[in-house]
PAFIBA-16444 format. One record per residue: residue number from 1; residue in one letter; chain; x, y, z of N, C-alpha, C in turn. Coordinates in nm, 2 decimals. Atoms other than C-alpha are relative to their C-alpha. Example, Ala and Ser with C-alpha at 12.3 -4.5 7.8 and 13.67 -1.06 7.14 Angstrom:
2
- 1, A, A, 0.09, -0.12, 0.00, 1.23, -0.45, 0.78, 0.09, 0.12, 0.00
- 2, S, A, -0.09, -0.11, 0.00, 1.37, -0.11, 0.71, -0.08, 0.11, 0.08
//
This chain:
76
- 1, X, A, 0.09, 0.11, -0.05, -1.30, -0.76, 4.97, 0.07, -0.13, -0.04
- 2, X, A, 0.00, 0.14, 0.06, -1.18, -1.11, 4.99, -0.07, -0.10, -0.07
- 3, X, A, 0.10, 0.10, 0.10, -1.29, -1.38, 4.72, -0.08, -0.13, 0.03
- 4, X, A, 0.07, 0.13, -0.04, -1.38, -1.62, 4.95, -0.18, 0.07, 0.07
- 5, X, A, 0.15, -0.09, -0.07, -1.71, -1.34, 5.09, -0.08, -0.07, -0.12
- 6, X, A, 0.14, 0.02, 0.12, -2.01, -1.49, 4.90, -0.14, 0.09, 0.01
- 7, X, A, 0.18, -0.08, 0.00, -2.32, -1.21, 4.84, -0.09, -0.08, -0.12
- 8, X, A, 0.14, 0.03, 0.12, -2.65, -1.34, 4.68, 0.01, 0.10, -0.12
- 9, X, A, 0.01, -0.10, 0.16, -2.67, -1.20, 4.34, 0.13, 0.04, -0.05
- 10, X, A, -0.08, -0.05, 0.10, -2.34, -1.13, 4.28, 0.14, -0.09, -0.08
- 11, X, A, -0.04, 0.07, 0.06, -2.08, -1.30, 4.06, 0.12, 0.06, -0.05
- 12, X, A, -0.09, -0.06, 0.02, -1.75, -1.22, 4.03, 0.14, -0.14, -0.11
- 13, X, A, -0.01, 0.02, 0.07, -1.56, -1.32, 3.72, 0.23, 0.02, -0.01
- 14, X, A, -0.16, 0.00, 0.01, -1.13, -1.41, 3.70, 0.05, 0.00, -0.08
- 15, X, A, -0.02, 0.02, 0.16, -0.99, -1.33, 3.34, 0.13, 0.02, -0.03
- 16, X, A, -0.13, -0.06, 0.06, -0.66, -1.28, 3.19, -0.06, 0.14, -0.07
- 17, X, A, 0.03, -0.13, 0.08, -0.83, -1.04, 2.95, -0.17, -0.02, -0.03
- 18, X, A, 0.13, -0.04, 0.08, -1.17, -0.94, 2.82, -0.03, 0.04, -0.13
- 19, X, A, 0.01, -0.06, 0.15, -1.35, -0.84, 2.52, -0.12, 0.01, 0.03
- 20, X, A, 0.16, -0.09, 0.02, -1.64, -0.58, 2.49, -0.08, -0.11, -0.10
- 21, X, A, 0.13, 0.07, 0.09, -1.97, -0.77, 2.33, 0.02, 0.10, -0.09
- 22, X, A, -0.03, -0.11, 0.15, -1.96, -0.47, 2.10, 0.11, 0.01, -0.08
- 23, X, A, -0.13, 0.03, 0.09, -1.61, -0.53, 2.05, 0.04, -0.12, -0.10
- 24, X, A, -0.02, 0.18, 0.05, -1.65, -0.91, 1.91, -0.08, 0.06, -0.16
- 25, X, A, 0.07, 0.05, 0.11, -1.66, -0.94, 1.53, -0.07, -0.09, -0.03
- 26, X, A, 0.02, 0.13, -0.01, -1.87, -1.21, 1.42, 0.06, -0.06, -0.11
- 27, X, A, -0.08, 0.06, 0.14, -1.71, -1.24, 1.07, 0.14, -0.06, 0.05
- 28, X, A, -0.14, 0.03, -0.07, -1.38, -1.25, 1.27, -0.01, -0.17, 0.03
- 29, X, A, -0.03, 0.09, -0.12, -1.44, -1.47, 1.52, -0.08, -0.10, -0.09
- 30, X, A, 0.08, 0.07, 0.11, -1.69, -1.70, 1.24, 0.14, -0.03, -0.07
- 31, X, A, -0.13, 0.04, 0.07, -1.30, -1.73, 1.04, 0.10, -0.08, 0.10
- 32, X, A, -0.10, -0.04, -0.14, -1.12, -1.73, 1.40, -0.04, -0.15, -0.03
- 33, X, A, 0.03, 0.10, -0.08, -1.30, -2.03, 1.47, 0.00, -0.12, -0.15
- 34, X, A, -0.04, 0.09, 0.14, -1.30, -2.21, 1.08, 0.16, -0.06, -0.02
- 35, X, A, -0.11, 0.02, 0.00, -0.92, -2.17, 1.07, 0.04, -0.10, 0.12
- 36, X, A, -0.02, 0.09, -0.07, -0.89, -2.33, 1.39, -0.04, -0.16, 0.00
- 37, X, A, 0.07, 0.11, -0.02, -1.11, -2.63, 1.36, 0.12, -0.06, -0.14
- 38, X, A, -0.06, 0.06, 0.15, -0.90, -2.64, 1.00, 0.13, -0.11, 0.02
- 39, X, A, -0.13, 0.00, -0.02, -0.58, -2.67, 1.15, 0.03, -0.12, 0.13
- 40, X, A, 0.04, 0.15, -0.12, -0.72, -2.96, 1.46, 0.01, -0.10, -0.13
- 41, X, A, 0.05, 0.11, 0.05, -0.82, -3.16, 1.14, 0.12, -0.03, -0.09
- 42, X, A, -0.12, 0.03, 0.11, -0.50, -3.12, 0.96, 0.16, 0.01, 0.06
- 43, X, A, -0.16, -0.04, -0.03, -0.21, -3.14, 1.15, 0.12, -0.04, -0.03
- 44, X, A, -0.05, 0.01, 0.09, 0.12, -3.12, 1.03, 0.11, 0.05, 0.11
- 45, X, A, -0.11, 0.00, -0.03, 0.49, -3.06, 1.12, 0.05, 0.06, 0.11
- 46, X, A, 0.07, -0.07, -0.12, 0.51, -2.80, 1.41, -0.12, 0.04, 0.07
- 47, X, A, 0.14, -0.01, -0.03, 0.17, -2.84, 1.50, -0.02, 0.06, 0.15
- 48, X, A, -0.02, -0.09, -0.18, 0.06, -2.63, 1.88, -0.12, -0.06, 0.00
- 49, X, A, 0.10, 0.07, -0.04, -0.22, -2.86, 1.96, -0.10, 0.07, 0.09
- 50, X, A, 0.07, -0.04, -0.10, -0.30, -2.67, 2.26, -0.01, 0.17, -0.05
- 51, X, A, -0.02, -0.15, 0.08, -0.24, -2.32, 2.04, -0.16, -0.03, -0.05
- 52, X, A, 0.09, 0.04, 0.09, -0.52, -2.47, 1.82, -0.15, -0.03, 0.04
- 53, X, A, 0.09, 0.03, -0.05, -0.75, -2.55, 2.05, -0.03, 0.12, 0.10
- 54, X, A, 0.07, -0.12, -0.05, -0.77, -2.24, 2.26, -0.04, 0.10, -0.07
- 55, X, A, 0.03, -0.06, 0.15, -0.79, -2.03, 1.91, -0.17, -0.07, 0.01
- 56, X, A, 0.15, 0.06, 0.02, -1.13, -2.26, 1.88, -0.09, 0.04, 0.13
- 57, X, A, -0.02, -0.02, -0.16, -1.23, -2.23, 2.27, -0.09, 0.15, -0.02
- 58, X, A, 0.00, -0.14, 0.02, -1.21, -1.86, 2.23, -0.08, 0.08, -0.12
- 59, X, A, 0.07, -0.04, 0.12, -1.37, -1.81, 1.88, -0.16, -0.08, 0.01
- 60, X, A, 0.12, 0.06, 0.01, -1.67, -2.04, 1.98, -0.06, 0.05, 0.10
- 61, X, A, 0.04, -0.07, -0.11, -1.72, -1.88, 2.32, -0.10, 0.15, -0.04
- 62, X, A, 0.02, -0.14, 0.04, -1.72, -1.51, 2.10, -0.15, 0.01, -0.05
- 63, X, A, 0.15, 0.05, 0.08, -2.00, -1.69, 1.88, -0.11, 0.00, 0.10
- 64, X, A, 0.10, 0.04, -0.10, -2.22, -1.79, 2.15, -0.06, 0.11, 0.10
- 65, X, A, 0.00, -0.06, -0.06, -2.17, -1.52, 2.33, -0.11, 0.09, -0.06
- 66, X, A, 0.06, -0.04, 0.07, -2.32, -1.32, 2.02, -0.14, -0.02, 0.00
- 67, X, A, 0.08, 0.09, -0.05, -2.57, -1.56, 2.00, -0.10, 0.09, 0.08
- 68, X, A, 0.06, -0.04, -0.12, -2.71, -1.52, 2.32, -0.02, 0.15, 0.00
- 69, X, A, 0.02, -0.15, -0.04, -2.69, -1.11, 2.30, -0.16, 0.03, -0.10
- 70, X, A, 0.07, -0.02, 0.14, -2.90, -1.12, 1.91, -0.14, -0.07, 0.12
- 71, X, A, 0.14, 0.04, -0.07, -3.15, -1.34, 2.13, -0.07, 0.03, 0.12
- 72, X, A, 0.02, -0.08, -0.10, -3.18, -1.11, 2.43, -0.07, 0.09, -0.07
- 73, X, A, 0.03, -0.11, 0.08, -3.21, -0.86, 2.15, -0.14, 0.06, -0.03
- 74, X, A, 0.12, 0.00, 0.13, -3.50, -1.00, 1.94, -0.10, -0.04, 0.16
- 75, X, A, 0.13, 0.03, -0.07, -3.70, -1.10, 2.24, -0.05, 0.14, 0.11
- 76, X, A, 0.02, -0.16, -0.01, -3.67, -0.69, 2.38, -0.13, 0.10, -0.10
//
């Protein structure tokens, strides 16, 4: 099916990769996302600015994502 077809209700999603909600640590991604913000506020000699900020990006998304599931959860 071409990506330009639009159906009501459905929602189709373009990723390089995924990650199962069951697969997301939150301790991980809770460090994932500390280290990175560490490493924005302290830069230093080969610094990957844009390394740094998708590390963040990616570890805040994981959070939220969590988030959002725990409060699907509790309101079940």
């Amino acid at each position: 099916m071409p990506l330009n077809c639009l159906q009501p209700g459905v929602v189709s999603i373009l990723a390089d990769t995924a990650i199962r909600a069951g697969d997301v640590d939150e301790a991980a991604a809770e460090e994932a996302r500390k280290e990175a913000e560490h490493a924005l506020a302290n830069q230093s000699g080969e610094f990957d600015y844009g390394r740094a900020s998708a590390q963040l990006a990616e570890a805040a998304a994981q959070l939220a994502t969590l988030r959002k599931m725990k409060n699907r959860a509790g309101r079940g």
